[in-house]
C-alpha positions in Angstrom: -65.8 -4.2 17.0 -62.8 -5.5 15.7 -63.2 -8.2 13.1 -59.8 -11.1 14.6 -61.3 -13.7 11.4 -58.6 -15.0 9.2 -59.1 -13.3 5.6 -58.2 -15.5 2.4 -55.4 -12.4 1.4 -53.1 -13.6 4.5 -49.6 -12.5 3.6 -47.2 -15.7 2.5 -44.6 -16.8 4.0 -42.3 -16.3 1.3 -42.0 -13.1 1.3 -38.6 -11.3 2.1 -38.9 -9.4 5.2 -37.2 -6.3 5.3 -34.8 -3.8 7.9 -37.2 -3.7 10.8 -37.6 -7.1 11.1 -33.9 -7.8 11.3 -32.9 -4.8 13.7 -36.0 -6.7 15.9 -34.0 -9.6 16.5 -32.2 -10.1 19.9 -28.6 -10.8 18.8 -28.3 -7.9 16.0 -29.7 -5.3 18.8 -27.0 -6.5 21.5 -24.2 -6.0 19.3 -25.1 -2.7 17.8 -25.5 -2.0 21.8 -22.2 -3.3 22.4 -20.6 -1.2 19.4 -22.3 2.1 20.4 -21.4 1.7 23.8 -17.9 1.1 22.7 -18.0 4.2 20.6 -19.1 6.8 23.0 -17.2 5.5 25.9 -13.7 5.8 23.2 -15.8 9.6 22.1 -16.0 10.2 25.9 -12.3 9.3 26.4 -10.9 11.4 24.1 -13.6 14.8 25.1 -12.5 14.6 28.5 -9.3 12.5 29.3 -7.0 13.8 26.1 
């Protein structure tokens, strides 16, 4: 069975959290959506319109 206790080596708080966490948050992930879209609809454009 799984052991859910609280162990004494809990990670701190302080620590620095690294690129996952930050391309996890909600703002960061809708403007990277918003730039890629951008990009392949301008890579689209010029493929098929040009």
């Amino acid at each position: 069975m799984l052991d859910t206790t609280q162990s004494d080596a809990a990670p701190q708080q302080d620590e620095p959290r690294g690129c996952l966490f930050a391309l996890s948050q909600p703002p960061l992930m809708i403007f990277l959506a918003v730039i890629g879209c951008l990009l392949l609809t301008a890579a689209l454009h010029d493929l098929l319109w040009l």
